[in-house]
N, C-alpha and C positions, 0 to 999 in steps of 0.2 A: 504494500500500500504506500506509493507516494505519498509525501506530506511535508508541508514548510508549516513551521511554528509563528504563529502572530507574537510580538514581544516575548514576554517570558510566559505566555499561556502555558497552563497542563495541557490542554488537548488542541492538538495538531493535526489544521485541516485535510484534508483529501485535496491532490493540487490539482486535479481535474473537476472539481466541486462545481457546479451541482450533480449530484451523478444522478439523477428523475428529473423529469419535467414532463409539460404536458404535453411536448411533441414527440416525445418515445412512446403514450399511451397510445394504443391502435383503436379508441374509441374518443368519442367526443367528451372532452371534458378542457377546463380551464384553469384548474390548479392540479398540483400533487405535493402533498405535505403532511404532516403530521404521521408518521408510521410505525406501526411497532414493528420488530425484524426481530425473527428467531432464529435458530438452526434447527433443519430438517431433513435427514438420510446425505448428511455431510453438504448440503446445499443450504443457502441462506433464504429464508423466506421474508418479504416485506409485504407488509399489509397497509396501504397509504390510502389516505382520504384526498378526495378528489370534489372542487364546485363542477357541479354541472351549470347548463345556462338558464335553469330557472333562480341559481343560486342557493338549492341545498346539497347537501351533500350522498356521495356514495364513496365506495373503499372497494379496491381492486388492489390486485395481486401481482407481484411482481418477482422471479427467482434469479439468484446470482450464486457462480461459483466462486469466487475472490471476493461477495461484502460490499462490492462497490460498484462492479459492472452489472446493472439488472435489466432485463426483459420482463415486460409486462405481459400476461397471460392476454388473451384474446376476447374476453368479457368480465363484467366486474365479478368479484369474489359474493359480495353484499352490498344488495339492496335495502331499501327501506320493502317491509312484509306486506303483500298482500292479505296475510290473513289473521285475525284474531288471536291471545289478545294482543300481539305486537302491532299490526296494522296502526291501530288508533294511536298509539304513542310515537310510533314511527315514523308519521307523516311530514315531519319536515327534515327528516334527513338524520343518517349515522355516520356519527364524526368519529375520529381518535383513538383509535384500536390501538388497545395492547395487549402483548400475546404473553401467556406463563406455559411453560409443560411442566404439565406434574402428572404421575403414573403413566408414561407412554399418550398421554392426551394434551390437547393444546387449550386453554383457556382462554376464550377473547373477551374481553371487556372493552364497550363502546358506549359513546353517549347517545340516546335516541331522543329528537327532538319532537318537538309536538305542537298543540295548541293548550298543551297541558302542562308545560315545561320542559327541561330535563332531566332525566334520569339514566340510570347506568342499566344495560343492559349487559348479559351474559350467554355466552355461546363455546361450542366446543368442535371441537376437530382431529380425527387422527391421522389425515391424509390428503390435506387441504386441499380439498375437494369435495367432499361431502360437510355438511355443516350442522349442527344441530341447536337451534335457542335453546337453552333452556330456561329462561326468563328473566323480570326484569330482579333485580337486585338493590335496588334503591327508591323511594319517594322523592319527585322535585323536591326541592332542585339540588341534585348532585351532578355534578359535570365530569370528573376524574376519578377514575378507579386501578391501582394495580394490585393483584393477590401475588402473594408472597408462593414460594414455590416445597416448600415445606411447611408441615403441621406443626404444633407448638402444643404440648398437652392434649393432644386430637383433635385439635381444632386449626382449620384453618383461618387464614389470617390476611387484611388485606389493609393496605392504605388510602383515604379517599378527600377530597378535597367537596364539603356541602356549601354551597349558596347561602349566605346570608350577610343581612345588612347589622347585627347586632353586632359583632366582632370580627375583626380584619379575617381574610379569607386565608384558613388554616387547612394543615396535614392533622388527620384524624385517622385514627384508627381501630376495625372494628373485627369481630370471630365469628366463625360460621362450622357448624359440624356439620353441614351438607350442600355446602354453598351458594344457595339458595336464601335462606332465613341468617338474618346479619345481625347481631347486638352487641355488646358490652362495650360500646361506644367510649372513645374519650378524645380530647383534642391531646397531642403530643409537640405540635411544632407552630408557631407561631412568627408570624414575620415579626421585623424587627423594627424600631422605628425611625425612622429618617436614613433606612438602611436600602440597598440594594432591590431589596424585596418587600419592602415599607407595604404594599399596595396588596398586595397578596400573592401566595405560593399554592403550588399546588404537586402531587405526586408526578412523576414522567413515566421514567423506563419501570417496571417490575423491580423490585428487590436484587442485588448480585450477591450470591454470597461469595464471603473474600477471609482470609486467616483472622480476620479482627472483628466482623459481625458484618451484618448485612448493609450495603454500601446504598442510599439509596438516592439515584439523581431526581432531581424537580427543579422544577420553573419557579424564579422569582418574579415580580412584577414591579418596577419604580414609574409613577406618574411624574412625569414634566411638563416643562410650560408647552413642548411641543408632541405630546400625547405618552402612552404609554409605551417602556424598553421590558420586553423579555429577555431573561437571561437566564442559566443553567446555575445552578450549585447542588451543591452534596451533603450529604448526612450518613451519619452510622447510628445502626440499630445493633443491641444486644443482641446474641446467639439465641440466645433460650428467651428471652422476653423479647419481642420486637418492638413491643411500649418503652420499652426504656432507649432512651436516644442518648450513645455514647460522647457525640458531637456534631453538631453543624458547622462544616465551614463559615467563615465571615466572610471570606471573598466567594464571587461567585470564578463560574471554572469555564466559562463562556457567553460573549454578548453577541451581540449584530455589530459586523464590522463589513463584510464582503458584501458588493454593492445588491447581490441577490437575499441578504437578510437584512441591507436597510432599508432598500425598496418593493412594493411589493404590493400587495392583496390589501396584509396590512403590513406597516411599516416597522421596521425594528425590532423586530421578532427573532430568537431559536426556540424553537420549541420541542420538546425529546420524549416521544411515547418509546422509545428504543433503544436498548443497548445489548452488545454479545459479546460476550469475555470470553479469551482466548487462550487457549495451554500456555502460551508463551509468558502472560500475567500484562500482555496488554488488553485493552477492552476498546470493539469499537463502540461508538458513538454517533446515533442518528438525529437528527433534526430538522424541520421545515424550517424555510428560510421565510421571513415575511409571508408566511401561509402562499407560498408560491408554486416553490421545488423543497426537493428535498436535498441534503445534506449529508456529509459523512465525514468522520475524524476520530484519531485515535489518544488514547490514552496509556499512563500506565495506571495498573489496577493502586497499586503501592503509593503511586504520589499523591493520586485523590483521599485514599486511607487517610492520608498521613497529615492531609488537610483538616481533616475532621479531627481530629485529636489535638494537634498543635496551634491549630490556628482557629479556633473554635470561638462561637456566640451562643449565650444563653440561646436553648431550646423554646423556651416559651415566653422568647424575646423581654424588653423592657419597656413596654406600652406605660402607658400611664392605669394606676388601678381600675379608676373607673370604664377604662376600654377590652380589657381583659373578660 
């Protein structure tokens, strides 16, 4: 994987970057971004969201053997459902797939929009070609979902970012003995204030597990005078508790800098439903650029660790009381 390093960044872009857009899709569409990407029978799977030209969304499928050269399959993966009870929530389009395997199976978490809000939706796969819902998993308004790829006392485990206007928009975390039914709810991460991610954060890639706990990348969100900058940073979860957050980085580990993530659909944007760690202990790193194309870079697994631990900010940030 080519790659030149922007200043002293950890993750170092892909030098042919973008490596998707909407002219390698062989169907009509006008973006490609936001993707989760797994590995599958030693090939890389990407699952990317795409505007159509009414303006909501679909997610089509894309395979690569190197990570970074993809082919997009010949029609989308998922639609929004013709048929009950998905149909009626679905109606305005499924964004932001992110994929887990756990037991030989693929777990996709998606947002489905509606006139009802949105919520997370849940589906599965063993051979990304057949597909199966099996339902939704959240109440509006949840927007971001990734489950964790191991059970924790028998329960599985997932991180989720909900909608609301009472408190800055947080990583929460919640358990499921059949992943379906989600409770023991609690907030764990919290932006921080006049920080990087001041505006709100939210989960990205699926959990990585790594020698020190579960590495886990998200979106931070800073408001300016000249609209909203997404940006990438990191946190570690406990082995055995995934509620407990070893550290957050204080800096983030990626902004918009290349003219296809400052410009765009929307502006200033990386956004990362994906990431896939490699025998070697680097990890690559995907993202949509200004919701346009998508994106690719690598890291090592070690230096982002080591961000979380050494350079770390209060988990449940320094808001003032009343905002907490």
């Amino acid at each position: 994987m080519g790659a030149r390093e922007i200043g002293k960044g950890l993750v170092k872009r892909y030098e042919k970057n973008p490596i998707l857009t909407r002219e390698d899709i062989p169907y009509p569409v006008e973006t490609v971004h936001n993707a989760g990407v797994t590995k599958f029978n030693d090939r890389y799977i990407m699952l990317f969201r795409s505007h159509v030209r009414n303006g909501r969304s679909i997610i089509g499928l894309a395979e690569s053997e190197d990570g970074v050269k993809f082919k997009a399959r010949l029609k989308p993966f998922l639609v929004p459902s013709r048929e009950e009870p998905f149909a009626d929530y679905e109606e305005f389009g499924v964004e932001d797939p992110r994929i887990c395997s756990v037991h030989e199976e693929y777990l996709i978490t998606y947002s489905a929009y509606s006139r009802h809000g949105v919520r997370v939706a849940l589906a599965k796969t063993k051979d990304f070609v057949a597909l199966e819902r099996l339902g939704f998993i959240t109440q509006a308004d949840h927007r971001n979902v990734v489950i964790f790829p191991e059970k924790f006392n028998g329960r599985y485990a997932r991180l989720d970012r909900p909608h609301t206007e009472n408190m800055p928009w947080s990583i929460w975390i919640s358990y499921s003995g059949d992943l379906v039914h989600w409770g023991g709810s609690r907030v764990i991460i919290k932006p921080e204030r006049y920080h990087w991610d001041e505006m709100k954060i939210g989960p990205g890639a699926p959990p990585i597990k790594t020698e020190k706990g579960w590495l886990n990348i998200y979106h931070g969100v800073f408001k300016t005078m000249d609209g909203a900058v997404y940006r990438l940073g990191v946190a570690l979860h406990d082995f055995k508790d995934p509620s407990r957050v070893l550290g957050v980085a204080d800096e983030w580990i990626l902004q918009p800098e290349d003219p296809w993530e400052v410009s765009g659909y929307v502006h200033n944007v990386v956004f990362c439903c994906g990431a896939v760690p490699e025998e070697d202990g680097s990890i690559k790193i995907y993202w949509g650029g200004a919701d346009t194309v998508m994106c690719a870079g690598t890291a090592q697994i070690s230096d982002l660790v080591d961000i979380c631990l050494s350079r770390s900010r209060p988990a449940l940030g320094t808001l003032a009381p009343e905002t907490r």
